[in-house]
C-alpha positions as CSV (number, residue, x, y, z in Angstrom):
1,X,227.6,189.7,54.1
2,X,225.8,187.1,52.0
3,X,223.0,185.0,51.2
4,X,223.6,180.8,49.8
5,X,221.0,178.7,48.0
6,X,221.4,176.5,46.0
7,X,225.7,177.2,44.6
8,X,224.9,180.4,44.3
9,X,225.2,183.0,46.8
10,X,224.2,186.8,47.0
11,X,227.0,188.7,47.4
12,X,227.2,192.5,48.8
13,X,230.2,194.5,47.4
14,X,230.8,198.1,49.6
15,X,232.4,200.6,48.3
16,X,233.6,203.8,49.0
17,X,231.4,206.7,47.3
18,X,232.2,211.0,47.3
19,X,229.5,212.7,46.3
20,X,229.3,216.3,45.3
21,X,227.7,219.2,47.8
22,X,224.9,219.0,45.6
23,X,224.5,215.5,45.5
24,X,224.6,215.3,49.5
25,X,221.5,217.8,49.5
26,X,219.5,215.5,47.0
27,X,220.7,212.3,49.0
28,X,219.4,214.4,52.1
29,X,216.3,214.4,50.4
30,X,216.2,211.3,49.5
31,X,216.8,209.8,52.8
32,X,214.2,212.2,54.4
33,X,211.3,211.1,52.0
34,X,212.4,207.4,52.4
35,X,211.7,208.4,56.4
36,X,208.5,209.5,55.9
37,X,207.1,207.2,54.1
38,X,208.2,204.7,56.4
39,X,207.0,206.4,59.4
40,X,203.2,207.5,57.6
41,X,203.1,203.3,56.6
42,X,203.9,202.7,59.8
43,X,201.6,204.9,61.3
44,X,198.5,203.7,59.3
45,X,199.3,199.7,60.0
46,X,199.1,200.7,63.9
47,X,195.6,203.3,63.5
48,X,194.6,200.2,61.4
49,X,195.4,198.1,64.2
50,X,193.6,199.7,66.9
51,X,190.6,199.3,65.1
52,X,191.0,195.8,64.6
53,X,191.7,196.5,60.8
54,X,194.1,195.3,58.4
55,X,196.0,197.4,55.5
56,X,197.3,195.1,53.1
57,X,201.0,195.6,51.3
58,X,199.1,196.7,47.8
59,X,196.7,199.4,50.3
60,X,199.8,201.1,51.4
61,X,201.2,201.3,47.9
62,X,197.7,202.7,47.0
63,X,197.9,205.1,49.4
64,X,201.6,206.7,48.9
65,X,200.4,207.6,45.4
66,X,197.6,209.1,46.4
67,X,199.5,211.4,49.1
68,X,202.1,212.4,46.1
69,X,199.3,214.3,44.7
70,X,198.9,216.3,47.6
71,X,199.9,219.8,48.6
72,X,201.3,218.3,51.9
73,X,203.4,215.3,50.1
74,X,203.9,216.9,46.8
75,X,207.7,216.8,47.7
76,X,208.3,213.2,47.9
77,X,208.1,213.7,43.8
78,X,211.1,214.8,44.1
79,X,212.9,211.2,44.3
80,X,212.8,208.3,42.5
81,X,209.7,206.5,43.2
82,X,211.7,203.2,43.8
83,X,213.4,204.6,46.6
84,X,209.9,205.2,48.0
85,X,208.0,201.5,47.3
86,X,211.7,200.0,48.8
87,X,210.3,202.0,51.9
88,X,207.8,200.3,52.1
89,X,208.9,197.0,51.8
90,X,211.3,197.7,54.4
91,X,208.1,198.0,56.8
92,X,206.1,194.9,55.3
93,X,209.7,193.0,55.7
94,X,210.2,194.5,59.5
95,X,206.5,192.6,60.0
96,X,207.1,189.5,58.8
97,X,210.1,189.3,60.4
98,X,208.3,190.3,63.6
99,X,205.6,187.7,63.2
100,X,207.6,184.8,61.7
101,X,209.8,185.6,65.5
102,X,206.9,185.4,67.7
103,X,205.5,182.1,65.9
104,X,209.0,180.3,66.0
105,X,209.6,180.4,62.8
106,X,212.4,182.8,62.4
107,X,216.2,181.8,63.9
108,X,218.0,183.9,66.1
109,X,217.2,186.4,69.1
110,X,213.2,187.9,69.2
111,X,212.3,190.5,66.6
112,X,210.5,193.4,68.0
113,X,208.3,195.4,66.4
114,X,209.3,198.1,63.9
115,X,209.9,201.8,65.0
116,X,209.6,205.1,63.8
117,X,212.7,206.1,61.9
118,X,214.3,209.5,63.3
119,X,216.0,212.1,61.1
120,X,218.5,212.0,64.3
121,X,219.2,208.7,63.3
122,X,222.8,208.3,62.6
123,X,222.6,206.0,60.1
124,X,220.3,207.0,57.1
125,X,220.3,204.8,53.3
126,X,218.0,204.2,50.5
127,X,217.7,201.6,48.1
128,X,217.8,201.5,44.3
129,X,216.7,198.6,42.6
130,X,217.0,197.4,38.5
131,X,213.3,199.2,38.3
132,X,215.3,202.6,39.3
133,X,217.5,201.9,36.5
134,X,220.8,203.1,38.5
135,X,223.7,202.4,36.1
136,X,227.4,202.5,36.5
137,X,228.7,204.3,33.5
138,X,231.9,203.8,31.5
139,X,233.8,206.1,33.5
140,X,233.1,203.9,36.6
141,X,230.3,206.6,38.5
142,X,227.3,205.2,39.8
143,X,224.6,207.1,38.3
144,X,221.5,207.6,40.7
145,X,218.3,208.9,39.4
146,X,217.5,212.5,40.6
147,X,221.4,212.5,41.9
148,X,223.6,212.3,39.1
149,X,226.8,210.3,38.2
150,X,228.4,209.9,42.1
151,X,232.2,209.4,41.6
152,X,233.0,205.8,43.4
153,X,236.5,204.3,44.9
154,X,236.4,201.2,43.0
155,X,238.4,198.3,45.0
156,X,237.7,195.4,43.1
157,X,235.5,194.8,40.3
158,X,232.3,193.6,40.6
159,X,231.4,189.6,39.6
160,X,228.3,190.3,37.6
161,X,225.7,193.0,37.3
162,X,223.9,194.2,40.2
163,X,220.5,193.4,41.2
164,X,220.2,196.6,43.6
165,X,222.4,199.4,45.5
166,X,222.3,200.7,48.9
167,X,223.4,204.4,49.2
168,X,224.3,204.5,52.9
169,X,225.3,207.6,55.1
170,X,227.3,206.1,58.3
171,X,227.5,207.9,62.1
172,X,231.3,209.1,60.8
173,X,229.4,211.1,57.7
174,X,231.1,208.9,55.4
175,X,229.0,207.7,52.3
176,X,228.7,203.9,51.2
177,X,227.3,201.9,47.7
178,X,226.5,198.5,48.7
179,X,225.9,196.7,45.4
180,X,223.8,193.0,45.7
181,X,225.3,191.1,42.9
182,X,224.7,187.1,41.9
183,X,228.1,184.5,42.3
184,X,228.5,181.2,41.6
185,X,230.8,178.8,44.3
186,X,234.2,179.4,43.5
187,X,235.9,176.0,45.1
188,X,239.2,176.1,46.2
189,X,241.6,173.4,45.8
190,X,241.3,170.5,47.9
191,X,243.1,170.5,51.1
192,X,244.4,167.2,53.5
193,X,244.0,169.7,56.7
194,X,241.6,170.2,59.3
195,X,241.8,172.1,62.3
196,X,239.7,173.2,65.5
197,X,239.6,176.1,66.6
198,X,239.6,177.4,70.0
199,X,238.7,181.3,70.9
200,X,239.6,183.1,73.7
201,X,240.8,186.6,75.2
202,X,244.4,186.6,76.0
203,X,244.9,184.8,72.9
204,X,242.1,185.1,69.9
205,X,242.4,181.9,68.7
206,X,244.3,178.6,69.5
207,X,244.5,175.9,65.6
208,X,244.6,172.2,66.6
209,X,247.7,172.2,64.6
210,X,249.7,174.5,67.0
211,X,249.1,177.7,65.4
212,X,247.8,180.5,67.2
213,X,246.5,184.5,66.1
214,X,247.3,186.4,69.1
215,X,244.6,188.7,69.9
216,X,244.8,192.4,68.0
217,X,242.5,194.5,71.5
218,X,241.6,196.7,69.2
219,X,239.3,198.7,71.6
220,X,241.9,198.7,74.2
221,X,244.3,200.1,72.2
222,X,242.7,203.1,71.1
223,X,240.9,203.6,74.6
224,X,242.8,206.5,75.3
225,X,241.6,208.8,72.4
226,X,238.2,207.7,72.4
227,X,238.1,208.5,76.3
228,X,240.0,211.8,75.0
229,X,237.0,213.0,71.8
230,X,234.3,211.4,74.2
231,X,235.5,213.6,77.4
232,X,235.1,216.5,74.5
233,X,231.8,215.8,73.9
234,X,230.6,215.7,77.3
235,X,231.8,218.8,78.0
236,X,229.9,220.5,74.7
237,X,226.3,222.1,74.9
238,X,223.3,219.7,74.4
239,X,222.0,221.0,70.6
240,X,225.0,223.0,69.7
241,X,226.8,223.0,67.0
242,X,230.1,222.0,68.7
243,X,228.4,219.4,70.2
244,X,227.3,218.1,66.5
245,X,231.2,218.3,65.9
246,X,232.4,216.8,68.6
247,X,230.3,213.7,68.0
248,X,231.1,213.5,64.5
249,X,234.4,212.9,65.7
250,X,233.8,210.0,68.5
251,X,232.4,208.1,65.5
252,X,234.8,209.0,63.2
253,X,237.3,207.1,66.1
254,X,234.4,203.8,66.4
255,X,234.3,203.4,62.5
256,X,237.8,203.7,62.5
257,X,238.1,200.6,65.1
258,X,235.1,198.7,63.3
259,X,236.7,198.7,60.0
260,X,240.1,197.7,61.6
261,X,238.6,195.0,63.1
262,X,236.3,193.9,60.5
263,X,239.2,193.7,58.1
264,X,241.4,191.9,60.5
265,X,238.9,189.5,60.7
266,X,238.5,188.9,57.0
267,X,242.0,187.9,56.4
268,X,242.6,185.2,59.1
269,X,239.4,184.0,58.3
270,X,240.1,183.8,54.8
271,X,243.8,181.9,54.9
272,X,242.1,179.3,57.4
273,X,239.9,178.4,55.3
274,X,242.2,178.3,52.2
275,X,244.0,176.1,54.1
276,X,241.9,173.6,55.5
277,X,239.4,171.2,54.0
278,X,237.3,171.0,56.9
279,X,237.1,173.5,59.9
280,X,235.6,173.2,63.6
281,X,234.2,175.7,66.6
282,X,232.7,175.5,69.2
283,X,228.6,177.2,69.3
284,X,230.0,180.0,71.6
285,X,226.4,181.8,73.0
286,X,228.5,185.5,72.4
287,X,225.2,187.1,73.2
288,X,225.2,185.8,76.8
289,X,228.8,185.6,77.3
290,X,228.6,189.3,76.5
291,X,226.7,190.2,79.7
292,X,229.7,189.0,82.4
293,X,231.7,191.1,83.8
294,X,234.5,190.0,80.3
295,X,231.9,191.9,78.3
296,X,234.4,194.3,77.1
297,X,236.7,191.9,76.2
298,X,234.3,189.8,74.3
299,X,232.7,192.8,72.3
300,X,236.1,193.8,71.4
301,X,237.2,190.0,70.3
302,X,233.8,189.8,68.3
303,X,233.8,186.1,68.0
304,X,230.3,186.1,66.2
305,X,231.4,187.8,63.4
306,X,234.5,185.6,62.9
307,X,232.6,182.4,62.9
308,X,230.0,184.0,60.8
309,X,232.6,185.0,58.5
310,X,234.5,181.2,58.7
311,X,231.0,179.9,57.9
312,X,230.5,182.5,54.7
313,X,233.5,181.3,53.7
314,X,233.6,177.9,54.0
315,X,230.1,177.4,51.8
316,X,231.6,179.9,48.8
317,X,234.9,178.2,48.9
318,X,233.3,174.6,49.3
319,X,235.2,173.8,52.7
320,X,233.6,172.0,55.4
321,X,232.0,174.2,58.7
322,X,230.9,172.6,61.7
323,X,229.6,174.1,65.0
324,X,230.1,171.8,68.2
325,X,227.7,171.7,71.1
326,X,228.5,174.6,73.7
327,X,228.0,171.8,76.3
328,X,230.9,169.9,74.8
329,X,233.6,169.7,77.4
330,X,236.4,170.5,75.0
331,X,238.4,172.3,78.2
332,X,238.5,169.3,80.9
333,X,238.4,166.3,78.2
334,X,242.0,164.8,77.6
335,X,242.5,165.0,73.9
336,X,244.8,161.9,74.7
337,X,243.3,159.4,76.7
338,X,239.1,161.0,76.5
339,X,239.0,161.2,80.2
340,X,237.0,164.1,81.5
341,X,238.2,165.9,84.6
342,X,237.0,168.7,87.0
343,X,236.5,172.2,85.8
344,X,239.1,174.7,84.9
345,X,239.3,178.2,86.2
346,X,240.1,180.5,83.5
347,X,244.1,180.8,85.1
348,X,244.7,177.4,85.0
349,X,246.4,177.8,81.3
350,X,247.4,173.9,81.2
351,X,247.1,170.7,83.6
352,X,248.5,167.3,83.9
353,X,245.5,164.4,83.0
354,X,245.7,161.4,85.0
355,X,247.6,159.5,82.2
356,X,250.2,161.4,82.6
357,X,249.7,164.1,79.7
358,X,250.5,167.9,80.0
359,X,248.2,170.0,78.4
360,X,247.9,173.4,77.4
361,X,244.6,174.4,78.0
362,X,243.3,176.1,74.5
363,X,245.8,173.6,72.6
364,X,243.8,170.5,74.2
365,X,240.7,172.0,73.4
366,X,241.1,173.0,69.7
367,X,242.1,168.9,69.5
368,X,238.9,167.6,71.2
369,X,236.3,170.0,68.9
370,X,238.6,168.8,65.7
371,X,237.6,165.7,67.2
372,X,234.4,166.0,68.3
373,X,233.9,167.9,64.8
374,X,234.9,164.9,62.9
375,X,233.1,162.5,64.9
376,X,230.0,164.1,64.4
377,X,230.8,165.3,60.7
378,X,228.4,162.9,58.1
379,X,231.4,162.9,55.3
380,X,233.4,161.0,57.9
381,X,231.2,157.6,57.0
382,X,230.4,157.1,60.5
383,X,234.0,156.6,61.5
384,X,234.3,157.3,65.4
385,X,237.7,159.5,66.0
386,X,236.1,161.6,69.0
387,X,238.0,159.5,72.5
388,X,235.2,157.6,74.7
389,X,234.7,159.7,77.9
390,X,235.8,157.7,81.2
391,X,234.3,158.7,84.8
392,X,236.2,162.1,85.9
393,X,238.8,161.4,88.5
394,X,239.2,163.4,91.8
């Protein structure tokens, strides 16, 4: 995940973290008092509401203090005040993002309004920032104030000092340090490729070039034991502690798949765009696509997160991203003579164009969005490469 402005991009570095018994208690804590400060900030915005009032950002600050100091909150002194205020701001960030939606101002899919948190949640985290004065020590543990020195699986080292940590606690029970640390572009050499790329089911993806990354089904590979541990859990007691074991295990088998997926993802994303200069898709709508009758198929592919991940990439490594028009009829164009014929049901995997040429379906339409990519690409000096579309023929 990461955030670009300006060359420089805000990087978030995971890593593995195995705290102590005693630390999971005061991480407990931690995440419980985060909760409820959330939910009593979220509780006075709405009372405030209803009477047609307004509690400002500095109010609720105001306010937590105050309720440290009393016999009913005098245990959210036992963690780091940063932990609480970053609380907060999670709610004042949950409304802006709510109103900046509803006025148009914000990209993406309608943000709702925020919700109470649950200590049912299965995902719980906190967040230390430079105020907290977290430190990673010399002998590489991430020292948490009012947790201690939390031993860390260090992967990689980090590119410069971090300007805050996320302590998260995932559905499998695992535990997670998500540093946000500063880097600068890191430019790779330049290439003479470019490709298009194609996505689909039966194959993932289809290169202008030829190439093509068969598709890894993750989910339907491991179907069978997640029918098997969900079956389990079914069969155990609503509120029991089997039940609680059980489900510990279905996640165990979904983070499992997630971070297979997510790290299959990384790697072909990462050598297309080492090697090519410029790179093309086409502006799938997943989110719709997601609700036909494929939507197994298309959650399991997740296409979103590869083209966010080719776009990522492609900023840091100063490549060349483009996103062609969903409309663009990259399947029933000729990539050879720009004639557009009739649509294509999905088992028609190639067709002969009136000129004469045989093409593979994805093949011909990884060439027309490298095309259509190019054409409407600014570094390309206006040149026109994308074919002139002809009437379709019957």
């Amino acid at each position: 995940m990461s955030r670009w402005h300006y060359g420089v991009m805000h990087l978030r570095y995971q890593f593995r973290v195995y705290p102590t018994l005693g630390q999971q208690v005061a991480l407990a804590k931690a995440f419980g008092c985060a909760r409820v400060v959330f939910n009593d900030a979220l509780r006075a915005r709405q009372e405030a509401f209803e009477i047609g009032e307004r509690i400002s950002d500095a109010e609720l600050s105001k306010r937590l203090t105050e309720a440290k100091k009393t016999p009913e909150r005098a245990w959210l002194a036992e963690t780091s005040s940063v932990v609480l205020q970053q609380a907060l701001a999670d709610l004042n960030a949950a409304y802006r993002n709510f109103f900046q939606s509803i006025a148009g101002k914000r990209k993406g899919v309608k943000v709702a309004l925020p919700k109470f948190r649950s200590r049912k949640d299965n995902r719980q985290s906190i967040r230390f920032t430079r105020n907290s004065k977290f430190v990673v020590t010399a002998s590489g543990k991430l020292r948490l104030p009012k947790v201690g020195d939390v031993p860390v699986r260090w992967s990689r080292e980090l590119p410069s000092e971090p300007s805050s940590v996320t302590v998260i606690k995932d559905a499998a029970g695992r535990y997670f340090a998500s540093f946000v640390v500063q880097a600068d572009d890191v430019p790779l050499p330049p290439s003479d490729s470019e490709v298009g790329v194609d996505l689909g089911l039966a194959t993932f993806a289809v290169l202008s070039d030829g190439k093509t990354i068969a598709s890894p089904r993750f989910l339907r590979r491991a179907e069978r034991k997640l029918r098997k541990v969900q079956k389990a859990l079914s069969r155990k007691e609503k509120g029991s502690a089997n039940r609680a074991k059980a489900r510990l295990k279905v996640a165990k088998v979904h983070a499992r798949l997630a971070d297979t997926r997510r790290d299959w993802a990384h790697k072909h994303s990462t050598r297309i765009i080492r090697d090519n200069q410029a790179v093309f898709v086409e502006d799938l709508n997943v989110s719709a696509l997601a609700r036909t009758r494929l939507a197994k198929s298309i959650r399991d592919a997740s296409w979103g997160m590869f083209i966010r991940m080719l776009e990522e990439k492609s900023r840091r490594y100063g490549r060349t991203f483009g996103a062609v028009d969903r409309f663009f009829p990259s399947t029933r164009m000729c990539s050879a003579c720009g004639a557009i014929g009739e649509k294509k049901p999905l088992h028609v995997r190639s067709w002969t164009c009136v000129c004469g040429a045989v093409h593979d379906r994805d093949l011909n339409a990884a060439k027309n969005i490298l095309a259509a990519g190019r054409a409407d690409n600014p570094n390309d000096c206006g040149v026109e490469v994308r074919p002139e579309p002809v009437p379709a023929h019957g």
